[in-house]
C-alpha positions in Angstrom: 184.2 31.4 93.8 184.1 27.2 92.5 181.1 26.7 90.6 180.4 24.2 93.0 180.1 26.4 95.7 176.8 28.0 97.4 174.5 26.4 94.8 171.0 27.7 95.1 167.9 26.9 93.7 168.9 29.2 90.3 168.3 27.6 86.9 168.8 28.9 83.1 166.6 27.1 80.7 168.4 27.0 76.9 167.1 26.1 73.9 169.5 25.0 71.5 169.5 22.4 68.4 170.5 19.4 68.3 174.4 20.6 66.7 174.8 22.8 69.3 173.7 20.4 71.7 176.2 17.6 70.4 178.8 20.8 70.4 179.0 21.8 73.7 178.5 17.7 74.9 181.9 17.1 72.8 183.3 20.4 74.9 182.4 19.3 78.6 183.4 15.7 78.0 186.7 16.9 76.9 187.4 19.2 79.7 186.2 16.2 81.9 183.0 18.3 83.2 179.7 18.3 83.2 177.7 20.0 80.4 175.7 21.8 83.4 179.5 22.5 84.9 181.2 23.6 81.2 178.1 26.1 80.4 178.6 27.8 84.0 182.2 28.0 83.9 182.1 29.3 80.3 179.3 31.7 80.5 180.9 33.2 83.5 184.1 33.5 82.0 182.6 35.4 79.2 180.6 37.5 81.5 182.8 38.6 83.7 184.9 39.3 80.3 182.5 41.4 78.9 181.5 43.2 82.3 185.9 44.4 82.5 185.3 45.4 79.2 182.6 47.7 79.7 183.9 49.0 82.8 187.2 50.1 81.4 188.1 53.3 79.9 191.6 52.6 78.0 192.5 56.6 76.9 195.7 57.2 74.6 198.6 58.8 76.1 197.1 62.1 74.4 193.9 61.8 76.3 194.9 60.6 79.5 197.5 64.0 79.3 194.7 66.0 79.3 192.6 64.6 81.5 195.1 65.1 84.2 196.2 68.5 83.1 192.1 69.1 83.1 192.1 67.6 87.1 195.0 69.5 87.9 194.4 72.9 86.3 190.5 72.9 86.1 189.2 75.5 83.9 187.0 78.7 85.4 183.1 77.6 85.9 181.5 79.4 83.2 178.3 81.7 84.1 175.7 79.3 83.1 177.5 76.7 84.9 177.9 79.7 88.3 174.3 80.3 88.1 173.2 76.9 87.8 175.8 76.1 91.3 173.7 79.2 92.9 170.3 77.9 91.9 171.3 74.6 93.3 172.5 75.6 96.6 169.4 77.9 97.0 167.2 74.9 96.7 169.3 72.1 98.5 171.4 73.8 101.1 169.4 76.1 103.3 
């Protein structure tokens, strides 16, 4: 979506000094953007960054093996884990 786009009436107060002020000034002029446009497009860049990085599981080939053996051969419930199926499907699933 352009930054542009949809704009509602959303706002994000900062405080900042006066270097990091000057900073992200130098920034947006020399992408040829506003400083209201470069914070957006940056903060959202970084966001969207952190949110992929948080929401992937990267497993070595060792792990992802056995994970799939795992999905493919699943092990026997245990008893606790048979009992707690049974006390389950007594309560929910009358």
């Amino acid at each position: 979506m352009s930054i542009n786009q949809n704009l509602e009436e959303s706002r994000i107060d900062l405080r900042l000094n006066q270097e990091q002020k000057k900073t992200l000034e130098t920034a947006a002029a020399l992408m040829g953007m506003s400083v209201s446009s470069y914070v957006l497009s940056q903060s959202l860049a970084a966001a969207n960054k952190d949110i992929a990085t948080h929401e992937t599981l990267v497993l070595s080939d060792r792990d992802r093996d056995l994970f799939l053996s795992l999905l493919e051969n699943p092990p026997e419930p245990s008893e606790r884990l048979k009992s707690a199926m049974q006390k389950y499907q007594d309560k929910y699933e009358k």
